[in-house]
N, C-alpha and C positions, 0 to 999 in steps of 0.2 A: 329502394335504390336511390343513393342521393348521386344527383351530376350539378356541379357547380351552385354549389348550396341548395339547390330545390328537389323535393322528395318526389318523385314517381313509382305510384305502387302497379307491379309484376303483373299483371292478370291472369288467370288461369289460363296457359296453354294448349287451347282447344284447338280442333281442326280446324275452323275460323279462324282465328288470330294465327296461325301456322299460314295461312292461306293468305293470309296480311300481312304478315312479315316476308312471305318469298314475293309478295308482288312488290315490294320496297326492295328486293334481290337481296333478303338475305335466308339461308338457309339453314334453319334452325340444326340440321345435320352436320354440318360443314363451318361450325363458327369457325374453325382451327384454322382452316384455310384463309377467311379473310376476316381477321376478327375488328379491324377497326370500321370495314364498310359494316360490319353485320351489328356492331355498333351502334353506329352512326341510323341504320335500318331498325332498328329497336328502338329506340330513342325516340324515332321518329313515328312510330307506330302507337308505343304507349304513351305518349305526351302527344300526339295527337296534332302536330308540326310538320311543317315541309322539311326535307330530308339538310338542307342548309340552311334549318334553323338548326337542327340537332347537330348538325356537325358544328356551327357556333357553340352551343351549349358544351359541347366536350369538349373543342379547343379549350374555353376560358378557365372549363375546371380540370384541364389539365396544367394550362400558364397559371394559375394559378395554385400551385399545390397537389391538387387533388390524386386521388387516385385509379388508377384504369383497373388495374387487376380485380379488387374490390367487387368494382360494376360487374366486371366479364363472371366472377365466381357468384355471384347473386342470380347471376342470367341463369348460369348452368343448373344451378340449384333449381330454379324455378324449371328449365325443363325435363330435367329428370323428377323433378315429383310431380309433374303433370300427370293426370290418369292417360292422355292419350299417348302421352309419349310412352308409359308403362306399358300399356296395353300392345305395342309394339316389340314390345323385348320379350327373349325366353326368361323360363324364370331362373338361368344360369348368367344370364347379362342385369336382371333386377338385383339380386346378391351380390355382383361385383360393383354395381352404382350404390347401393347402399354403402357401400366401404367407401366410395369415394365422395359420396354427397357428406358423408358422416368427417370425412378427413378436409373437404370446403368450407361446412361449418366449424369448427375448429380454429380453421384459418383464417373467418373473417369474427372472428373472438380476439383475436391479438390485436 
């Protein structure tokens, strides 16, 4: 995931890091709701920064160009092929995330 030219790689989605993203208030369930805090709570989790360093970080690489959509469909990707997050789904919601994890990479190919 790049945010204003510097790469942050995704870490595996375990119950740990789910447990470290909602105490930064964001809810890996619920990005939809508030996607730029949940953001800004990611950001700040896997870069390893206070939460108004990360919101710096996305201001800049948004005035400057960049893009948000990108970031948010790389998140999702990462949590749908999480094993825990799998391991939560029937396997009638794992078959429909397949279609759509498979239609986000596609997307972030253009």
């Amino acid at each position: 995931m790049v945010i204003n030219g510097k790469e942050y790689k995704i870490p595996e989605l375990d119950f740990n890091m789910i447990c470290d993203l909602e105490s930064m208030g964001v809810s890996i369930l619920n990005l939809d709701q508030k996607p730029i805090s949940s953001l800004r709570g990611f950001l700040s989790v896997i870069g390893k920064m206070p939460l108004e360093v990360a919101g710096q970080e996305i201001q800049e690489h948004l005035m400057n160009g960049g893009n948000i959509d990108d970031v948010v469909t790389e998140i999702m990707i990462a949590m749908v092929d999480s094993g825990f997050f799998q391991a939560l789904l029937s396997p009638e919601e794992k078959e429909d995330l397949k279609k759509d994890v498979q239609e986000m990479k596609e997307t972030l190919k253009k």
